[in-house]
N, C-alpha and C positions, 0 to 999 in steps of 0.2 A: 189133523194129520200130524205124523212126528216127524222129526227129520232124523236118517242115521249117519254118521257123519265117522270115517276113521280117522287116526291121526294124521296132520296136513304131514309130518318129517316122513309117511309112510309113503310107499310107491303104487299104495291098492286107491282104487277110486273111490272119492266122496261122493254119497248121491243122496238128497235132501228133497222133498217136497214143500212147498209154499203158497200158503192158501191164501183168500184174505178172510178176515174175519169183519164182526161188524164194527167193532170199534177201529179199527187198522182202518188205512186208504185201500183202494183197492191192490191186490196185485194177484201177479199173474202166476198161474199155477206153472213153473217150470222144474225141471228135473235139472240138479248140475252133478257132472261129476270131475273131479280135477285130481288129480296124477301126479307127480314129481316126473319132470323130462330133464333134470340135470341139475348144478345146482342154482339156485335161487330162479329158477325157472316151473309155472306149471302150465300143463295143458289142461284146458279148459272144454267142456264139451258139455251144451246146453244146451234142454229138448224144451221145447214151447207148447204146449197141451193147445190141440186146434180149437178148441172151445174159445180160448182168447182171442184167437186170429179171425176166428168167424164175427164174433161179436161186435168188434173194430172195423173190420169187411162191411158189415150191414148198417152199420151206424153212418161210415162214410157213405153206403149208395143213398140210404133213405135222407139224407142231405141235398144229396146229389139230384136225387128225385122230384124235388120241392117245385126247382127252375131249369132243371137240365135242358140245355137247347138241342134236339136231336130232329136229325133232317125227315121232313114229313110230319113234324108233331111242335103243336104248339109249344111253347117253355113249360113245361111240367106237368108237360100232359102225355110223355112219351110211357108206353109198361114198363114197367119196373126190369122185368128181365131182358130189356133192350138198352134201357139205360146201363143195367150191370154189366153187359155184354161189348158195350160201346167204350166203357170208360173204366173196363176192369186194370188193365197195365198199369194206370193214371192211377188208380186207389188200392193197386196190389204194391206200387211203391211205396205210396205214403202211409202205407198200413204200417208194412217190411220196417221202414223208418222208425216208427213209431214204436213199434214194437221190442225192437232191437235197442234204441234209447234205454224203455223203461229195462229190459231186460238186463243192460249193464248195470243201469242205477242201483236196480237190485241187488243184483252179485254186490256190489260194492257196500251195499247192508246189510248185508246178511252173512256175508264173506271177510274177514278180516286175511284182505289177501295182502295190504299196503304195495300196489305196483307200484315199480321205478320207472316204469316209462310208459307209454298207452300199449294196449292189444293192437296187437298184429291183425286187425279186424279190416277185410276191404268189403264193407258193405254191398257193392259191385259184384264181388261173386258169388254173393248168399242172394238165392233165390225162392221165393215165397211159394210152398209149393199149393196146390189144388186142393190138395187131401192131405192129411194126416196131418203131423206135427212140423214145426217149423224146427231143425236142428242146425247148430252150427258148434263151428269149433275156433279153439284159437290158440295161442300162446302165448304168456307174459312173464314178466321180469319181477319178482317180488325180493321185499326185503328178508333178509336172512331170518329163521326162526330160531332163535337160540336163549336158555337162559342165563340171565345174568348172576355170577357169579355173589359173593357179597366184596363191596366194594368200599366198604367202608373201616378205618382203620388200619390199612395196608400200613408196610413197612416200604419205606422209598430212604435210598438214598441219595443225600445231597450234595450233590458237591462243590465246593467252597473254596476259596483265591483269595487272598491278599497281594493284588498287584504290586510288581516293582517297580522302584523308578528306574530302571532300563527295560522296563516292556510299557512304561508311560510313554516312553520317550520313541522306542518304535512304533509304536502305536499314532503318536504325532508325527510320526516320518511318515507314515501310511498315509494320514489324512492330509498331509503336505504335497505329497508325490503327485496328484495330478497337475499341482499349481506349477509345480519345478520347471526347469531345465534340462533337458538331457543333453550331454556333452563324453565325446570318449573317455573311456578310461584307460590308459594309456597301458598301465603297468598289467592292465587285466584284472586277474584273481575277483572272479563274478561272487558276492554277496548278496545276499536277501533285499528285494528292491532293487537290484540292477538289472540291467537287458543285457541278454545276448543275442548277437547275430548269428546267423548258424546256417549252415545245407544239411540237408539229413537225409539219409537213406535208413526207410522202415523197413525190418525184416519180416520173415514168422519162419523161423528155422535157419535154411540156408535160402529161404525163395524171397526175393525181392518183391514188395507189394507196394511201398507208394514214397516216395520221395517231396521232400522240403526245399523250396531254393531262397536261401536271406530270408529266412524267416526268423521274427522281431519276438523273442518271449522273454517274459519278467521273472525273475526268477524269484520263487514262492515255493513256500512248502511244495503246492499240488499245483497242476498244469491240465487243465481240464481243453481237450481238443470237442471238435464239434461230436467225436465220434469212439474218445477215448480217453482214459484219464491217466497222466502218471503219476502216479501215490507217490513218490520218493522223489519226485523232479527238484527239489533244492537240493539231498542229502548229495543225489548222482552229478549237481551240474557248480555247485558251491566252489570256488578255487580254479577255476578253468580259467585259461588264460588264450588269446590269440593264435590259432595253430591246433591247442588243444584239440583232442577226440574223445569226446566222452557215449558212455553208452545208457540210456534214459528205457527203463520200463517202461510199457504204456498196455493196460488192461483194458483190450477193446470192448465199447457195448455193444448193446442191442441194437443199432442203429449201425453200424459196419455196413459197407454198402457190398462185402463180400460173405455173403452169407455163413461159410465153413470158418470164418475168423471171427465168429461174433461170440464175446464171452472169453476169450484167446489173451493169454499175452503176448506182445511181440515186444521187439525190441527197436531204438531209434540210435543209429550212429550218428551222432552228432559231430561235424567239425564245424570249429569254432573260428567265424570271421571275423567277429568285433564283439567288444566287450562294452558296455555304456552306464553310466551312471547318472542318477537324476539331482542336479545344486537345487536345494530346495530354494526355497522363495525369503526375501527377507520380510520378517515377520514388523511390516510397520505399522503403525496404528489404523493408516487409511483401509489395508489388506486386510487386517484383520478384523476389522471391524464390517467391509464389503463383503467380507468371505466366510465370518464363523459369526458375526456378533457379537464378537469380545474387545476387550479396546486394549489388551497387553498380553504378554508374552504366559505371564502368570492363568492369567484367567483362559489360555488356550488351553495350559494343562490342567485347569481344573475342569474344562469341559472336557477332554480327552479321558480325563478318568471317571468323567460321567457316561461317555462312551462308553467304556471297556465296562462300568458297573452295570451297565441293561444291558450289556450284550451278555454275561455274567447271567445275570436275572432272567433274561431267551435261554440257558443255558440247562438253567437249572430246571427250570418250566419243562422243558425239551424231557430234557432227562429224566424227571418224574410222569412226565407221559408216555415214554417209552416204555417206563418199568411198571406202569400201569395198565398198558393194552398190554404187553407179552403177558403179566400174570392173568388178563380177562383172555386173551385169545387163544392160549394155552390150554385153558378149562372148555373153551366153545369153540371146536371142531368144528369149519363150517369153510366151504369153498367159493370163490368168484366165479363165474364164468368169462371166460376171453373176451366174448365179446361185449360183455357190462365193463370189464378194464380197458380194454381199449374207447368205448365211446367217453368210457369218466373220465379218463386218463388228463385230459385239458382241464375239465371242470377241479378235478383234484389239485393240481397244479396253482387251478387259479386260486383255491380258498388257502393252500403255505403262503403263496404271495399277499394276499391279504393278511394275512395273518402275519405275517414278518413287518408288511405298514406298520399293522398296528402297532408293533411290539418298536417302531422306531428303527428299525434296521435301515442301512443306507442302502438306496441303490443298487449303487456299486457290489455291494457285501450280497442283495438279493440277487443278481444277476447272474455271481462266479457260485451261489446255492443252486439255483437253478439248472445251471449248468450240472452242478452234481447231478440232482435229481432224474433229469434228463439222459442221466446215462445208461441210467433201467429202468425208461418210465412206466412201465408197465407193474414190476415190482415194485415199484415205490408208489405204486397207486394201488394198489392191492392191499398195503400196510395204512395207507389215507385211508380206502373206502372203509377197512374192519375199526377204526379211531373212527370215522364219522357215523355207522351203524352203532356202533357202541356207546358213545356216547349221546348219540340220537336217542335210544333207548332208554338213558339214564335218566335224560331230562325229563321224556315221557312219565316214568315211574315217576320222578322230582317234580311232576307238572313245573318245569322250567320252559316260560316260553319269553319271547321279548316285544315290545311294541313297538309304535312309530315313532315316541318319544324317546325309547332306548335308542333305537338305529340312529336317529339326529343328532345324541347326543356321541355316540361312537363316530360319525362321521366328522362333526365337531372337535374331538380329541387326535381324531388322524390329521387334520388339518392344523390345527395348532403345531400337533410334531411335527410336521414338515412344510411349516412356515408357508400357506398357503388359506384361500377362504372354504369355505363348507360349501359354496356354492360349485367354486370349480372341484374339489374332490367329490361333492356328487356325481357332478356332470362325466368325470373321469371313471366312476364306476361306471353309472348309467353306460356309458359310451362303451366302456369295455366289457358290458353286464355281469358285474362283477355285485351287484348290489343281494342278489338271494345268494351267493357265497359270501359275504359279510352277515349278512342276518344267521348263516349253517355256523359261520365260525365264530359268532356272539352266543348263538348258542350252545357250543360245544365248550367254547370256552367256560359258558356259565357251571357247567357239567362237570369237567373237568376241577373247575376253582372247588365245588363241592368234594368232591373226591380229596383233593390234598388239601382243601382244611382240613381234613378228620382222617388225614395220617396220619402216621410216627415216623419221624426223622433222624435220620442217622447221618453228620456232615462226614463226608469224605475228602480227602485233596482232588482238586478239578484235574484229571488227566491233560497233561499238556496237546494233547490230538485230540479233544474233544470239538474244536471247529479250527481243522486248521488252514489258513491263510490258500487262496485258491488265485491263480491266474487264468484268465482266459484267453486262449487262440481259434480267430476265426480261421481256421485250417483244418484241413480232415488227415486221419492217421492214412487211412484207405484212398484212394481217390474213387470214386465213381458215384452212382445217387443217393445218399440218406436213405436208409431205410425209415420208413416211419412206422414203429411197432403199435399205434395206433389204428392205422389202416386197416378197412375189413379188408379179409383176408379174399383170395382169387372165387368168384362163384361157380361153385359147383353145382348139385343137381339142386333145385326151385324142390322146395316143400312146401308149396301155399296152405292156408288153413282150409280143410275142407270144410261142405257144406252139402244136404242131401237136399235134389232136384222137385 
C-alpha cells in the first residue's frame, strides 16, 4: 500500500494507509487524516479498519473461553457465543484500550507531528462500535514547522564598557543599601537611591482611577508597580523636595485590573511627604568579610567591578540573542496560539530565571527583571517560546544534546555562585520543578554558544538604558483584582472531540 500525504503547513487533509508487513511488528491498518485548525494546532481524525478490532475481539473471547465461569455451565464449558454475549462490555473495553494505545503509538511513528502537550483524547467517549470501523478524532498542540534560516556567520553587534570609577562607586552604593540606614533627609532634593514618601492620586485623563496613601519608593531609573511600570520615575522625581508635586508616567500592563486602561498611560500626581536617605554601613573587616567575603575596602571594589563585568558579559549575551532570533524569526513567519502562551507563560518565566542563576545575577537584580517581564507576560512569552523553538531546533540539526553528568555539573557551578551545596540547589529545583527548564536552558544555551562562535562582531558603545536600574512597589496603579493574562479565558460553547457510535 502507499501512503499520500500533502503538505503538514497546508489546511487540506493527510490521509495514509499502513499495513504491516512481514518484516515490521504487526500494525494496524488505520486511515489518518490531519488538517491545520490554527496555528501550531492540528486536527486529527483516525479510522481503524474493523478487521483489527475483530481480530483482538476474538482473541480476547477464545481466552476468555478456556475457564470462563458462566452460570449453569461448568468453568469452560459454557458456548462460546454465550460466553461473548455475557462478557462482551468487559472485552469491548479492553479491546477500545488496546487499540487506541497501539493506534497513538502509531501516529507517533509514522507522523512527525512533535506534540507540546497530550491529545485532547477522553477515551470515555469513544465507543467501540458493532460494525464497521472504529473512528475517532481529536486535537493537538504541535511544534511550529518552519525552516531554519542559515545561522551561521551572522553579523552581531557588541556592545562594550569600560566602567568608571563613579559607576564602581554607585554600583557599591547599590550593593551597600540593603545593609544601611535609612534616616530623613532634611534638606530633601530626592537622588538615585533615596526614598520618598508620597500620596498620589492616579489619573487616565481627567478620571480619577486609583490612589496611594505614604507610599515608600526608591528612586531608580524605572519604578515597576505590581500592575505598571514608569519608564522615567527617576528623570520625573530626582530634586523633589518636602511639599513638592510632581507628576510620574506610568504605562499600564496587561494585568490592570481595569480592562479599558490596560496598555494605557496614565498619569501619578505625586505629593511629596518626606524625602529619606540610606548611611550606608561602615565598611569593617568583621562586615565585610560576613557580608561579601572580602576582608578590605579595596577588595570590595574589586568584587563590585567583577559584578558590573558579568552583568556586562549577561549583557552582551542578551543582546547577541536578540539580534539573533529577530534575524531567524523574521525569515519564519509562524504564530502562537493564546492559549499555548498563556499555559507556557510560567514555564517561560521559569527557564529566564534559571537562566539569570546561572549567569550569577542577584536576587534582588532577578526580582525587579521579573517584574519587568511580568508586565506583558504573555508578549514576552511569545518572544521565549519562538528562542526556545528555535533553538530547540538547532540543537537538533547540531545533534546537541546533554547528560546527567552535564546537568550535575551545571547544578554544581550554580551552587558554587551562590555560595550554597549541589544538594540544597538541587533540592531547590526539584521543589520548584525547575529541573527540565535547566536541562531546555543548558540546552539552548549550547545552541546559542554555537551560533556566536561563528559570528562576526562588531563592538559598539553599551547604550546607557540597556538594563536600567529598576525599583519595585508592592502596590497597584489601578486598585481592584490582578488580571492574570495567563488565565483561560471565560468557557464558552464545549467542542469535545468526536467519535462515531
Amino acid at each position: 500500500m502507499t501512503d499520500e500525504k500533502t503538505s503538514p503547513d497546508t489546511a487540506q487533509p493527510e490521509r495514509g494507509e499502513v499495513t504491516a508487513t512481514a518484516e515490521a511488528p504487526v500494525k494496524l491498518q488505520q486511515y489518518v487524516e490531519i488538517r491545520d485548525v490554527g496555528p501550531c494546532k492540528k486536527h486529527i481524525k483516525v479510522t481503524i479498519e474493523r478487521k483489527d478490532i475483530d481480530e483482538r475481539f476474538q482473541e480476547k473471547i477464545n481466552e476468555l473461553a478456556i475457564d470462563a465461569n458462566v452460570s449453569g455451565f461448568r468453568p469452560g464449558k459454557a458456548p462460546r457465543r454465550i460466553v461473548e454475549r455475557r462478557f462482551h462490555k468487559e472485552v469491548a473495553d479492553q479491546v477500545k484500550s488496546e487499540v487506541l494505545l497501539a493506534s497513538l503509538q502509531q501516529l507517533a511513528e509514522d507522523y512527525d507531528l512533535a506534540p507540546l502537550s497530550a491529545p485532547n483524547i477522553d477515551p470515555f467517549n469513544i465507543e467501540l462500535p458493532r460494525q464497521g470501523p472504529l473512528v475517532y478524532e481529536f486535537e493537538v498542540e504541535v511544534r511550529p514547522h518552519f525552516e531554519l534560516p542559515n545561522y551561521k556567520g551572522l553579523k552581531i553587534r557588541r556592545p562594550v564598557h569600560t566602567f568608571t570609577d563613579e559607576e564602581v562607586i554607585q554600583e557599591e552604593r547599590r550593593l551597600l543599601t540593603p545593609y544601611g540606614q535609612i534616616v530623613p533627609k532634611p534638606e530633601g532634593d530626592a537622588q538615585i537611591g533615596d526614598l520618598v514618601v508620597a500620596d498620589a492620586v492616579i489619573k487616565a485623563g481627567e478620571r480619577e482611577i486609583g490612589k496611594l496613601h505614604e507610599a515608600t519608593l526608591r528612586v531608580n531609573k524605572q519604578l515597576a508597580f505590581k500592575d505598571g511600570l514608569a519608564v522615567h520615575f527617576a528623570e520625573q522625581i530626582k530634586g523633589a523636595k518636602v511639599g513638592d508635586v510632581r507628576e510620574v508616567d506610568i504605562k499600564l500592563s496587561s494585568a490592570a485590573a481595569d480592562p479599558s486602561l490596560r496598555g494605557q498611560l496614565v498619569k501619578a500626581i505625586l505629593t511629596i511627604k518626606d524625602v529619606k536617605t540610606v548611611i550606608l554601613p561602615e565598611l569593617t573587616p568583621e562586615f565585610l568579610r560576613t557580608t561579601f567575603g572580602v576582608r578590605s575596602p579595596e577588595q570590595l571594589r574589586e568584587l563590585v567591578r567583577f559584578v558590573l563585568q558579568r552583568r556586562l558579559e549577561y549583557q552582551q549575551r542578551q543582546e547577541a540573542r536578540k539580534q539573533v532570533m529577530e534575524y531567524i524569526t523574521t525569515v519564519s513567519t509562524w504564530e502562537l496560539p493564546p492559549e499555548l502562551l498563556r499555559r507556557q507563560a510560567h514555564q517561560a518565566m521559569a527557564r529566564k530565571i534559571v537562566e539569570m542563576r546561572a549567569e550569577g545575577i542577584s536576587d534582588e537584580e532577578i526580582q525587579a527583571r521579573r517584574r519587568l517581564l511580568e508586565q506583558d507576560i504573555l508578549e514576552s512569552t511569545a518572544q521565549a517560546l519562538k528562542e526556545h523553538f528555535v533553538l530547540q531546533k538547532i540543537a537538533e540539526v547540531e545533534k546537541i544534546d546533554i547528560t546527567d553528568d552535564d546537568l550535575n555539573a551545571e547544578i554544581e557551578r550554580i551552587a558554587e555562585q551562590q555560595g550554597e551545596s549541589p544538594r540544597r540547589v538541587r533540592a531547590r529545583l526539584e521543589r520548584e520543578d525547575l529541573l527540565d527548564a535547566l536541562a531546555a536552558e543548558m540546552i539552548e544555551r549550547a545552541a546559542l554558544d554555537l551560533i556566536l562562535n561563528n559570528a562576526e562582531y562588531e563592538d559598539v558603545p553599551l547604550e546607557e538604558e540597556a538594563q536600567p536600574a529598576v525599583s519595585i512597589v508592592e502596590a497597584q496603579a489601578v486598585p481592584g483584582e490582578i488580571h492574570d493574562p495567563t488565565a483561560e479565558p471565560p468557557a464558552e460553547e464545549a467542542n469535545p472531540p468526536s467519535a462515531n457510535p
